[in-house]
Each structure stands twice: as structure tokens, then as C-alpha cells.
C-alpha positions in Angstrom: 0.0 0.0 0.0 1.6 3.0 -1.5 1.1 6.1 1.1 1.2 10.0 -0.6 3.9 11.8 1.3 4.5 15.6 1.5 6.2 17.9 -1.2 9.1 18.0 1.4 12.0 15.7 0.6 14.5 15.1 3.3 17.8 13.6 2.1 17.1 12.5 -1.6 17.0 14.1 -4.3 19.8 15.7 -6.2 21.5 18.4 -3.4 21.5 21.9 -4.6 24.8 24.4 -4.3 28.3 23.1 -3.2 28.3 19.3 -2.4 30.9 20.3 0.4 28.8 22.9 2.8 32.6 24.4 3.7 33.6 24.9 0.1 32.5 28.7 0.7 35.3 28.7 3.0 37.7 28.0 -0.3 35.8 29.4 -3.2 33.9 32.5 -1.2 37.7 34.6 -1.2 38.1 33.9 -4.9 34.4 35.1 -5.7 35.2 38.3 -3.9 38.2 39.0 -5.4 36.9 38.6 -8.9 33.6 40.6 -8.1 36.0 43.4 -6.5 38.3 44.0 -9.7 35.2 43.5 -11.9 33.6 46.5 -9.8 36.5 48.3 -9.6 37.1 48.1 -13.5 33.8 49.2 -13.8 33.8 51.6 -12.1 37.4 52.8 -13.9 35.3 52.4 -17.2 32.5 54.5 -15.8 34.5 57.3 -14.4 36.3 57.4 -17.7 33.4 57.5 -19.8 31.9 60.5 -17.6 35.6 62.4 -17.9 35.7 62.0 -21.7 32.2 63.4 -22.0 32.5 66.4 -19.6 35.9 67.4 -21.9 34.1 66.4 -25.1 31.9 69.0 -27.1 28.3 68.4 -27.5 25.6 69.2 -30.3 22.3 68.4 -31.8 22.2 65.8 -34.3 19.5 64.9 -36.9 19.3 61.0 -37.5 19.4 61.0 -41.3 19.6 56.6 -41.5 18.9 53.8 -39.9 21.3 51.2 -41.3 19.8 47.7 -41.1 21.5 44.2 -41.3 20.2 40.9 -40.0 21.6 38.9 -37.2 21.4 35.0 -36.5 21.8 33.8 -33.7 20.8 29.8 -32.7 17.1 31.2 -32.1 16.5 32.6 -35.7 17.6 35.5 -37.6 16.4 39.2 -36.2 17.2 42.9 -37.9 19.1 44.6 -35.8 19.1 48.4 -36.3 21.8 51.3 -36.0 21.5 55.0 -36.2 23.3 57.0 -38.6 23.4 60.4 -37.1 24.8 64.0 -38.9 25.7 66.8 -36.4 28.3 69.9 -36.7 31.1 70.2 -34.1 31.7 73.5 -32.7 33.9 74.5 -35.4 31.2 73.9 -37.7 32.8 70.8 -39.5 29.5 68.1 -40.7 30.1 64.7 -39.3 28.4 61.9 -40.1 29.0 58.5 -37.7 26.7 55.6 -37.0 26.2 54.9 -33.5 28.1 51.5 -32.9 25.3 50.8 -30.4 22.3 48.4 -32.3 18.9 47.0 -31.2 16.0 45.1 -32.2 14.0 47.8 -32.5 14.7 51.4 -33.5 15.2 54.0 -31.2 14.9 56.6 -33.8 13.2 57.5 -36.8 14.9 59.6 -39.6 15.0 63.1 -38.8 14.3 62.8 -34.8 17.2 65.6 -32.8 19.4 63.5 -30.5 22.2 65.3 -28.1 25.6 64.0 -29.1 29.4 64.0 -27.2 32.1 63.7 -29.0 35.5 64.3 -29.2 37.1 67.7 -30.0 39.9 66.0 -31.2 38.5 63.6 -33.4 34.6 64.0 -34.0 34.2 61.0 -36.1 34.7 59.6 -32.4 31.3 60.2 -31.0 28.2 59.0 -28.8 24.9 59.6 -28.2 24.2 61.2 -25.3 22.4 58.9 -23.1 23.3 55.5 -20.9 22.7 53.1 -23.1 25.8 54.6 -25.4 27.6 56.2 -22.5 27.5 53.5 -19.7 25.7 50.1 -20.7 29.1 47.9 -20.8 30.3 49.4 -17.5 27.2 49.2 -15.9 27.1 45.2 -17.4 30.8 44.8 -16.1 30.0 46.5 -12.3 26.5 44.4 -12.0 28.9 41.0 -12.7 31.3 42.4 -10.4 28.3 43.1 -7.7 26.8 40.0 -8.0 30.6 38.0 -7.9 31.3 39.5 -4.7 27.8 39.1 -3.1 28.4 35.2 -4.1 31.5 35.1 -2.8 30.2 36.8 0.7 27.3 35.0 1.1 28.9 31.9 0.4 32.3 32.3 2.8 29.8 33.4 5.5 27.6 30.6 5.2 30.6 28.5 5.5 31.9 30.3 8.1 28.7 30.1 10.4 28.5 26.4 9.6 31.9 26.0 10.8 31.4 28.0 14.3 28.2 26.0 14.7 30.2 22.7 14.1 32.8 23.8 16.2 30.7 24.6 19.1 29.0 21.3 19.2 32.5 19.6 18.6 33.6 21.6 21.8 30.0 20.7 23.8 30.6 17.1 22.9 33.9 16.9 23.7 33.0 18.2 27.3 30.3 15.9 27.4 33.1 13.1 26.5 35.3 14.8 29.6 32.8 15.1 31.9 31.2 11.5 31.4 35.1 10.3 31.9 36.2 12.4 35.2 32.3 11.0 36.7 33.5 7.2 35.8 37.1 8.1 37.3 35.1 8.9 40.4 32.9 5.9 40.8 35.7 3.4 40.3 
């Protein structure tokens, strides 16, 4: 006779996480370390971006294309979509650059304004003025970093507590063991 038990499963099934509980203790350290130089590259990245853009000039460019080309990937084939954008530096030289950043959809149609940075060296080297053309890779590389180093703390601390914890009932037990000896010691 075949008796329905619980959804709870004690001690089968396949074990989720590190098949050593003190494996934190070992791989914790490297996951911070990793998710510290990711942040702080990140953050390097970041900081440079905003420094380039505060000595770059800026203007108001007029999308004039969007360039189109297909992608395939193992899901299928999508259009991705670029911006080809026309502004004039401050020295009144026309530049024409496509945006290096592409999407699914557009984000433009021709003739919308955008705000630009660019260079006041080279203008050809230029950006749209906004986070997804600015910051998205250092904001992709400081969330990896982030989510490294919280890995890496949870993981050494769960370790850590699991070790305290079987430390102390090592310790209690052993007294136990010492206690139970010294009280046979007396009664022989």
C-alpha cells in the first residue's frame, strides 16, 4: 500500500549548491576578489566615460539613417538596427558616424534631434548622449562584479557560520566526553 507523502523531501533528491557545505570557505575569497576587480574596472570604465564626455563637445544631431542588417543567432535571424546620425562640431565641421550601439528595434526614426558627445579631437569619435551609449558595458561589467562579490560573501559566511556552529557542538561534545570520563574516574 503506496502512502502519498508531503512535497518535502528530506535527504534524496539531487543536493542543490556546493556538495561540500565548507567549500564557501575555499571558493567564497576567490568570488570576492573577482567581483572586487570587476567592480573596480567598472567603475574605472564608468568614471572614464563620464571624464571624456565632460571634456568632449556636445551638439544636436538629426538621425538621417537607420542602417539595417540581419543577425542569426541559434534562435532565428532578427534585424538589428543602427543610427546613422549628422551633427556639426563647434567648429562647424558636418560629421556623419553611426552609432556602434544596435537594437531590435529602433530607437529613432529619420529626422528625430538627439544630443551627441564627441571628441574635440577627433569628432568622427562620437556617442549619443544617453546610458545606453555612454554606460551600458560598465554598468554590465560592475553588475557582474556586484553580484561576484555578493556570491562570494554570502557563500564564505555561510561557510563560516557552519563551521562556528560545528565547532561549538565539537567543543560541547567533547565536554560531554570529559565530563562523562572524570564522573567514571570517580565511581571506580
Amino acid at each position: 500500500m503506496s502512502r502519498r507523502r508531503s512535497g518535502l523531501r528530506f535527504g534524496r533528491g539531487r543536493r542543490r549548491g556546493f556538495s561540500n557545505p565548507f567549500a564557501g570557505l575555499i571558493v567564497g575569497p576567490f568570488l570576492v576578489v573577482f567581483g572586487a576587480i570587476l567592480l573596480i574596472v567598472g567603475w574605472g570604465w564608468y568614471s572614464k566615460t563620464n571624464e571624456w564626455a565632460a571634456a568632449g563637445g556636445t551638439a544636436i544631431g538629426t538621425v538621417v539613417e537607420m542602417k539595417q542588417y540581419e543577425k542569426t543567432t541559434d534562435n532565428g535571424t532578427s534585424i538589428m538596427y543602427q543610427p546613422v546620425i549628422e551633427f556639426r562640431t563647434e567648429t562647424g565641421e558636418v560629421i556623419v558616424y553611426t552609432d556602434p550601439t544596435s537594437t531590435s528595434s529602433p530607437r529613432h526614426q529619420i529626422g528625430d534631434q538627439v544630443e551627441i558627445v564627441y571628441d574635440r579631437n577627433f569628432p568622427t569619435n562620437a556617442r549619443e548622449n544617453n546610458f545606453l551609449s555612454l554606460h551600458f558595458p560598465d554598468a554590465i561589467v560592475m553588475g557582474m562584479g556586484g553580484f561576484f562579490l555578493l556570491m562570494g560573501l554570502i557563500g564564505g559566511i555561510r561557510s563560516l557560520v557552519l563551521v562556528f556552529v560545528a565547532g561549538g557542538i565539537a567543543a560541547y561534545l567533547l565536554a560531554k566526553k570529559k565530563e562523562n570520563e572524570e564522573k567514571d574516574q570517580l565511581q571506580v
